[in-house]
C-alpha positions in Angstrom: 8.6 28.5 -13.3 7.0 24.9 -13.1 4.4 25.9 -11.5 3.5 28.5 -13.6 4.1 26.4 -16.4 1.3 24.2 -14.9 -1.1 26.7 -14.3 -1.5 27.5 -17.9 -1.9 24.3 -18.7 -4.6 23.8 -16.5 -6.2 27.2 -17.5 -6.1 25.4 -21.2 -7.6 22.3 -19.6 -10.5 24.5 -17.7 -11.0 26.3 -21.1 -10.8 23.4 -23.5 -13.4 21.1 -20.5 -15.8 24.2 -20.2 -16.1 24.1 -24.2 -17.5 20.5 -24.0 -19.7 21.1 -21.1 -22.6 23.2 -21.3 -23.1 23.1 -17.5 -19.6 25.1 -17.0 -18.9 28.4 -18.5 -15.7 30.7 -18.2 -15.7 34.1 -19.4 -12.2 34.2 -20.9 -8.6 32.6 -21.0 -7.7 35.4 -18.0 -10.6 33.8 -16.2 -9.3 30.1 -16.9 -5.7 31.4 -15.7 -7.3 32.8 -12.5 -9.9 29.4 -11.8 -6.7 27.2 -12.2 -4.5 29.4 -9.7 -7.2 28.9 -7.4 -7.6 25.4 -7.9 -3.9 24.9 -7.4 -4.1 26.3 -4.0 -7.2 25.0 -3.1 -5.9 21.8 -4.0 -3.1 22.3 -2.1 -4.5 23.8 1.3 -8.1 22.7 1.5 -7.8 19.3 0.1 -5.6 16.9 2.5 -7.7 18.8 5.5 -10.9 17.5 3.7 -9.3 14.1 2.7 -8.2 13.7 6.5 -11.5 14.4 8.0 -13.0 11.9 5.3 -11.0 9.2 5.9 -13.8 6.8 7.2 -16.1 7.6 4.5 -13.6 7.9 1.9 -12.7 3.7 3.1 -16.3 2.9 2.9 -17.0 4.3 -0.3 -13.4 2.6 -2.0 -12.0 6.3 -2.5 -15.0 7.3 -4.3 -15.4 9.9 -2.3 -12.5 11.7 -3.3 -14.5 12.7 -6.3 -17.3 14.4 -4.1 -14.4 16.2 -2.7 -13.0 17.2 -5.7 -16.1 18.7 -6.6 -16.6 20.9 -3.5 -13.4 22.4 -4.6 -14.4 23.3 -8.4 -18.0 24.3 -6.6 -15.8 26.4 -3.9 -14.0 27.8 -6.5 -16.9 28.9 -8.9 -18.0 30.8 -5.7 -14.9 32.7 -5.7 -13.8 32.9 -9.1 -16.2 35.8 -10.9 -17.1 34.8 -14.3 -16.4 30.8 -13.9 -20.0 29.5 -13.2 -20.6 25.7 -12.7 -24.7 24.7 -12.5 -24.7 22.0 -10.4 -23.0 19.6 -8.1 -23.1 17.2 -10.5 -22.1 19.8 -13.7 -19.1 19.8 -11.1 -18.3 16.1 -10.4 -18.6 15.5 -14.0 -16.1 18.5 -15.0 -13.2 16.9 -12.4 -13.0 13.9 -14.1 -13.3 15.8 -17.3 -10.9 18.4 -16.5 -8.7 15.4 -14.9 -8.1 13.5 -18.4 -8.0 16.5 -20.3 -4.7 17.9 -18.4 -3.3 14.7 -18.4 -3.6 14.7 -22.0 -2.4 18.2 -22.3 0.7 17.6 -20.2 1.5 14.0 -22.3 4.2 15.9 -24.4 6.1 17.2 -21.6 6.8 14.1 -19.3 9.9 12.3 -19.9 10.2 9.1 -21.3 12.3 6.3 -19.7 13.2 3.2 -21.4 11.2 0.5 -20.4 14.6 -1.0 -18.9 18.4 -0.2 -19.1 20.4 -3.2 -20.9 22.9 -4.5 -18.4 25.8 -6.0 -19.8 25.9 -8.5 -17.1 22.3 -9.8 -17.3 21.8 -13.3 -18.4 19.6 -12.0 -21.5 22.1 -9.0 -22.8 22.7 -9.6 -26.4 
């Protein structure tokens, strides 16, 4: 159920990032739904194969190249996602930051929230 539950926020976060794009269109909310499935399990099999076998570039460019691979992905899955088009490489690189902050936004309300630290009767400062 989580994961579902993150899918359609994601689907959300691909809807509400192709909105302020003009470089990234998505047909519908079904689309969305289906582009952030794939993403998920692109992101889950393709990615750490990609982020081995870019380890020595990935050092020399201080992880910056973690963005290029990120979008590969969104480019890999406009490929094979009909009706999610991204123009460009860059259209891409842009819209996985973009899409990055917007889910993190998205998913702020339902992340729980822990007390900075628990009072301890026996610390020095316990009032």
């Amino acid at each position: 159920m989580n994961f579902l539950l993150k899918v359609i926020v994601s689907a959300f976060a691909v809807v509400i990032t192709s909105y302020l794009m003009r470089g990234v269109s998505v047909e519908s909310f079904t689309t969305a739904i289906v582009v952030a499935f794939v993403l998920a399990v692109l992101n889950a099999l393709l990615k750490p194969v990609l982020i081995i076998l870019t380890i020595p570039v990935t050092i020399m460019s201080l992880g910056l190249f973690l963005l290029v691979i990120n979008a590969f992905i969104i480019q890999l899955a406009a490929y094979v996602v009909r009706g999610f088009n991204v123009d460009s490489f860059w259209w891409a690189l842009l819209f996985s930051v973009i899409l990055s902050v917007v889910t993190w936004v998205l998913e702020l309300p339902a992340r729980p929230r822990y007390p900075q630290h628990r009072r301890d009767p026996r610390h020095p400062d316990h009032y």
